[in-house]
N, C-alpha and C positions, 0 to 999 in steps of 0.2 A: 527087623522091619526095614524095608530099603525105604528111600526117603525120595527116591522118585518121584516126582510129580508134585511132592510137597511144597509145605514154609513150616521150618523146625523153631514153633514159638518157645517160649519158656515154657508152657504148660504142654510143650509133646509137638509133633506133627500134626497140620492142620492141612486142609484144603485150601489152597492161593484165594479163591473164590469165597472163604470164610472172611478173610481179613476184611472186606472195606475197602472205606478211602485211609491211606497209608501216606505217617510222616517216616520217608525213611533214614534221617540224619541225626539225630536228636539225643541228648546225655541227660537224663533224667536223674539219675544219682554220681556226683562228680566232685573230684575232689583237684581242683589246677592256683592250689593254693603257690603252686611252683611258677605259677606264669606272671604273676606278682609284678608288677609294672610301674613306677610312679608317675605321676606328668612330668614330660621333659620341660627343663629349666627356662623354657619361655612364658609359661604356665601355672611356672610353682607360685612365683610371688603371688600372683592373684587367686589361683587356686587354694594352695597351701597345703598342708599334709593332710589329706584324706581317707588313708591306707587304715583306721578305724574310725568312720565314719559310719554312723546310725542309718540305720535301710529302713528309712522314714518319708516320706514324702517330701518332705520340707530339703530333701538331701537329692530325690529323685533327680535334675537338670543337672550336679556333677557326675554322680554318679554313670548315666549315661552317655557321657562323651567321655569318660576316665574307667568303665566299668571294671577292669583291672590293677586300678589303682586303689582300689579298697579290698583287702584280705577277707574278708567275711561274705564278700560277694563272691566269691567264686568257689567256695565251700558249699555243695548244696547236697544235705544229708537227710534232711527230716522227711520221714518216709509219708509222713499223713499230709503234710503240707503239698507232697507230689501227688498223694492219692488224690485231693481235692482237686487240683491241676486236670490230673488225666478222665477224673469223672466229667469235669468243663467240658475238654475235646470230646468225650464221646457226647455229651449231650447235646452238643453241635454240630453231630453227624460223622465224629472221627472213629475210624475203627482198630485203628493198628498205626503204631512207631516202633523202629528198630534202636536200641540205646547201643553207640556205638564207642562207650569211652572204651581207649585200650588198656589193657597192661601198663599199673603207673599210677593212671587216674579215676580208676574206675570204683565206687565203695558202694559197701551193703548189696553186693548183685546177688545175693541169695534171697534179697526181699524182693524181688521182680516175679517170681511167679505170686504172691500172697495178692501184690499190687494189683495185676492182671486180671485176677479171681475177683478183687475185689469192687473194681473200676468196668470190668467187664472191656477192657481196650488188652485187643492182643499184645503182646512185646515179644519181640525178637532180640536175640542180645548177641552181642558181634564181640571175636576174639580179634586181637592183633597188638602189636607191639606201635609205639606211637615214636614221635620222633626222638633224636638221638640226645637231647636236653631232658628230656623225661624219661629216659630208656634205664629200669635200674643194672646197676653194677653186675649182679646174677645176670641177667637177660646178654648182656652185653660179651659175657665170658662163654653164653653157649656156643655152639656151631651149629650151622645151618641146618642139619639135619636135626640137629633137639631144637629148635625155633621152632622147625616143621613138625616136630612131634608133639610141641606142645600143643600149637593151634589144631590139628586132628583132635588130639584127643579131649580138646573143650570140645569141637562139634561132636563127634564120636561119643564120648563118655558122658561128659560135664566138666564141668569145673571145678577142680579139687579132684576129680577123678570119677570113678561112676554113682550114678546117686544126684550126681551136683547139676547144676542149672548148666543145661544143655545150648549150644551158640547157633546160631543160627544162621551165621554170614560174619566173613573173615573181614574185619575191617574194625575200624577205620586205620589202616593203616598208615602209621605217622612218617612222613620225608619233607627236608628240609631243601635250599637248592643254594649250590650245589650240594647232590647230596650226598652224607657220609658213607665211610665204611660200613657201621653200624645198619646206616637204613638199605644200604643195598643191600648184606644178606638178608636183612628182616623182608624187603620184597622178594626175594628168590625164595624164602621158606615158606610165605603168604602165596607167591604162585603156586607152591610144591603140593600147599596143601588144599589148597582150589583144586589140583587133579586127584588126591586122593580122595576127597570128600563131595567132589560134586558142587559144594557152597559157591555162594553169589559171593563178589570180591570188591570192597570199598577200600578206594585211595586218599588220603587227607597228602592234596601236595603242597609245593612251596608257593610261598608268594611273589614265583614270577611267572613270567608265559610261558619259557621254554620249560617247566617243569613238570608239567605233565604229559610231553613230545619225549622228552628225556625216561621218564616212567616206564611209558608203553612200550620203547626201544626194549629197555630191559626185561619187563612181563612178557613182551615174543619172546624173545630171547630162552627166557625160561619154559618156555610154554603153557605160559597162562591165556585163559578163552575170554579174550579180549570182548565178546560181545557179552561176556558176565561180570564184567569189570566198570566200578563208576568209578570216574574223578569227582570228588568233592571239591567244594566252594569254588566253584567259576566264579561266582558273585566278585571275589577279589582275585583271580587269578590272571585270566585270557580277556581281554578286554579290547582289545581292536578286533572287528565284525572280521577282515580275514584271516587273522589267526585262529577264532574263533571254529569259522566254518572249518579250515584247514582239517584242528583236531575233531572237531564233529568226523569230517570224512573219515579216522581213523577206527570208528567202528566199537569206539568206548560209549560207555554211557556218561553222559555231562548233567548234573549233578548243583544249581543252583538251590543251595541250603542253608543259607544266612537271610533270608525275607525275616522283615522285622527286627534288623538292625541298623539303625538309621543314628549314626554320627558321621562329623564332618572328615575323621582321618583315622586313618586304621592303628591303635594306640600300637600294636608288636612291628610296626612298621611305619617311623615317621614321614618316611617322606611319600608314602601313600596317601592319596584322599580317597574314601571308602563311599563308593558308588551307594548312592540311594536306591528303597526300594523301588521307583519308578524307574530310573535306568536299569536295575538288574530286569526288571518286568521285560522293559526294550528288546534285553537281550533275548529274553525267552521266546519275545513276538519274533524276533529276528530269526530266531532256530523252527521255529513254526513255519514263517512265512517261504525259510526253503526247503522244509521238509519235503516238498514235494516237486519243487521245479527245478532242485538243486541233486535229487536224488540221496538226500540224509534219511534218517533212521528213525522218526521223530517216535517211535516207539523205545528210544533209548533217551529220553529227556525226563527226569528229576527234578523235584522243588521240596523242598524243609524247610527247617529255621533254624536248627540246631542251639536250642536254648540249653544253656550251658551256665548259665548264671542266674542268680536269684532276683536282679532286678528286671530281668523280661518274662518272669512268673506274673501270673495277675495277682496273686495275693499280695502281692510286693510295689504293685503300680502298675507292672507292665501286662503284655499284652497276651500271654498267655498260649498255649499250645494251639486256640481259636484262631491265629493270627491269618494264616493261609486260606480258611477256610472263610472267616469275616468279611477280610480286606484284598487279598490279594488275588483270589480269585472273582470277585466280582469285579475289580478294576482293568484281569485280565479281559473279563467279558465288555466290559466297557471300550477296548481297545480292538475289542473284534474277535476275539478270538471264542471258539464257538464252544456251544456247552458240552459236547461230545468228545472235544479234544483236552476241555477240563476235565471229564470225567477219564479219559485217555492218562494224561498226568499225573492224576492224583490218585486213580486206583489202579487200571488196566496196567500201567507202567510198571509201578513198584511189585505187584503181585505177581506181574511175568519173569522180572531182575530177582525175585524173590526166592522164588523155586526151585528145586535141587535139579540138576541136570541129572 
């Protein structure tokens, strides 16, 4: 069955138009027990050792500004605890999230069709190799042509082979900046395999600006279809309005998928302070406001939250897969932006990036 026209959920090829409104950045089962962080030593004496600390309320205010700094929080396995989650968002009007953990960190993705069935919220689940710290040893030893035949044959086959939970978009592909050895083949096999399969292609890049100008160089380079291509978390990447616009011009999809992360400094990155969600909003009103006088794309503009830990679940305190839909789009309307371009965003966008060429 050719997949033309489709979105290859976990439960089979669907109709783009079946999905809804779509989160599409999100790790709903994850396992980044490796990203393990502590507070740096300006912090510790008042903080203190957190790294097993109770996911209690009374713990919620460290927890959130250190959220890698407690081991149990970035473990998130229990599969009923996510069903409860994903029944929330759809009972909030969510139709569809893509779980884009790669190769590394990614656990139980055989329970994601049961989930889907269960919750009635589409899933899409994305193959790719993640950055070169969590890259295992095997993966590392392949060549770029078995990199490439591996991610085929998740979209192609499944996972595990045929039978297995079928991907539905090549991402989130992990690079670091500068980036390694490692993550440059892993993007020229993520290209390779964009043209064999037709799939939509998610980038996870580094935490500077020139890292996702450096990226794109490469995926032309290879001949990947740059207009089916998103860079993830602008949120903390591109942050001056002309570099901004610059890569807009390059004809990528821009990808702000951290709404509903709100600390003061980005803990994998000290000397980063981690824009709030009203400045990432900024950003979006700013890619909006020249979508049309500037001649961008604004049909290539993305929003998530990529919850990835258990303390921004609502069962845990936080704010849950609702958050976009709650908060952040009514605040975008508050700031002008009009209901048809939220509707644009949140479903029209992802459904179109979604679909196999």
């Amino acid at each position: 069955m050719s997949l033309t026209g489709k979105v290859l959920t976990v439960l089979g090829p669907r109709d783009p138009s079946e999905l809804g409104m779509v989160l599409p950045h999100e790790q709903p089962l994850v396992d980044l027990r490796k990203l393990f962080s502590p507070p740096r030593p300006a912090f510790q004496d008042l903080v203190g050792d957190i790294s097993d600390l109770d996911l209690q309320i009374q713990n919620l205010g460290k927890i959130r500004q250190f959220p890698y700094a407690v081991r149990s929080n970035l473990f998130v396995d229990n599969v009923e605890e996510v069903a409860s989650e994903l029944a929330l968002f759809k009972s909030l009007g969510g139709g569809a999230l893509c779980d884009v953990s790669p190769v590394g960190v990614r656990v139980k993705r055989e329970c994601l069709p049961a989930l889907s069935e269960q919750t009635g919220v589409h899933i899409i689940a994305g193959t790719a190799f993640y950055v070169d710290s969590l890259m295992p040893e095997e993966v590392k030893k392949m060549t770029v042509e078995e990199m490439r035949d591996h991610l085929v044959c998740e979209v192609m086959e499944g996972i595990g082979g045929v039978g297995g939970v079928r991907c539905g978009l090549i991402g989130e592909v992990g690079c670091s900046h500068p980036l390694t050895h490692h993550e440059t083949r892993s993007l020229q096999a993520a290209a390779a395999a964009q043209q064999m399969t037709g799939a939509p292609l998610m980038i996870h890049p580094g935490a500077n600006e020139a890292s996702p100008f450096a990226i794109l160089d490469i995926l032309e380079s290879c001949g990947a279809d740059i207009s089916r291509t998103v860079i993830g978390h602008m949120d903390r990447t591109v942050l001056r309005d002309e570099a901004l616009l610059s890569l807009a011009r390059r004809g990528a999809w821009l990808e702000y998928d951290l709404l509903g992360i709100e600390v003061s400094h980005y803990q994998s990155r000290w000397h980063m302070d981690f824009p709030s969600d009203a400045q990432k909003m900024d950003k979006i009103k700013l890619l909006i406001d020249n979508g049309f006088s500037d001649r961008l794309l604004m049909s290539r503009l993305l929003m998530s939250q990529d919850i990835h830990t258990k303390h921004r679940m609502a069962c845990y305190g936080g704010h849950g897969y609702g958050h976009l839909l709650q908060v952040v789009l009514p605040s975008l309307a508050e700031r002008g932006v009009h209901k048809s371009m939220l509707t644009q965003l949140t479903t029209t966008n992802p459904q179109k990036w979604l679909t196999f060429a």
